[in-house]
N, C-alpha and C positions, 0 to 999 in steps of 0.2 A: 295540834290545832291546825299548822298547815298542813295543807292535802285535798281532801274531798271535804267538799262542802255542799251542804242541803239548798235548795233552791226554795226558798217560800214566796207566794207569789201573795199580797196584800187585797184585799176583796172588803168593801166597804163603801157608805155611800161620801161621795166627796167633799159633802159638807164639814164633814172631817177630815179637816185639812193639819190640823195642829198632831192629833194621835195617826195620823198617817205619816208625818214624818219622825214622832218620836219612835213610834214603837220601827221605823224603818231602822232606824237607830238602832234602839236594845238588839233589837234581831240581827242589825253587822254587826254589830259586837258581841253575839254571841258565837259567832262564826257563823252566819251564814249569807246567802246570796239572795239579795232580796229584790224582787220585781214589783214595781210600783204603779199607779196610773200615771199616767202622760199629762193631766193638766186638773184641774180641781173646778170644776165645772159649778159647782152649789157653793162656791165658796171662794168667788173674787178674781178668777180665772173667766176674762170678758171675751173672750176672742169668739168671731161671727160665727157660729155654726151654721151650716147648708143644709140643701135637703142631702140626708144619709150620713149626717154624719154619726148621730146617737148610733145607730146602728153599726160603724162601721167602730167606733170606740168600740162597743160592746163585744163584738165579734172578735176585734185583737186585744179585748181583754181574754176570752177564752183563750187565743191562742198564747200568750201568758200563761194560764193554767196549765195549759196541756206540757209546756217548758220547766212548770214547778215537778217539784218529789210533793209538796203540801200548799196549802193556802192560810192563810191567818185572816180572819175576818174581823176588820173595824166596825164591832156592835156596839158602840159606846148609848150609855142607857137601854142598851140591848134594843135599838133600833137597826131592822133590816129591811133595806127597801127592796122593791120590783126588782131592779138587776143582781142587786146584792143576791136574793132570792133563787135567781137563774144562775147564778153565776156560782154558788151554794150546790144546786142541783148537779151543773156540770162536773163538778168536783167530783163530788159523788160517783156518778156514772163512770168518770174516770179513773176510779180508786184513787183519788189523792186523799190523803191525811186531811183530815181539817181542825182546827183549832180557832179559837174564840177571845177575843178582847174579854169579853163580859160573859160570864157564865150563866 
């Protein structure tokens, strides 16, 4: 189990705060290296956003991606929103694995 370990990068809308830290969890304990968002924007995380900021999260959430081998998407109720959506896509294009909270 030590060694090389897979990099999952987490993709999901923020509001889901609670299964983005568990499943951050199961997933280091499974062995692997997990990349999260930076702050929980839908869900009690108040700080002043600017003009650019949505844009400049989103863009270093890709660059996140492009650092995973996969992505795990927090679909809980199988809810994906707009970025989730884009962020889905980029994967794709990039050949990263994807995988699903909710099937």
């Amino acid at each position: 189990m030590v060694g090389k370990y897979k990099v999952i990068t987490l993709c999901g809308s923020t509001k889901f705060k609670d299964d983005f830290i568990k499943e951050q969890k199961r997933l280091t304990l499974q062995g692997n290296i997990v990349i999260s968002v930076g702050l929980f924007g839908h869900c009690g995380d108040d700080e002043e956003w600017q003009e650019g900021t949505k844009e400049m999260l989103d863009d270093m959430h890709k660059r996140k991606i492009d650092m995973a081998d996969e992505i795990f998407v927090i679909n809980k109720n199988k809810y994906i929103g707009e970025s989730t959506k884009s962020e889905i896509e980029y994967a794709k294009k990039t050949n990263k694995r994807i995988t699903y909270m909710e099937n």
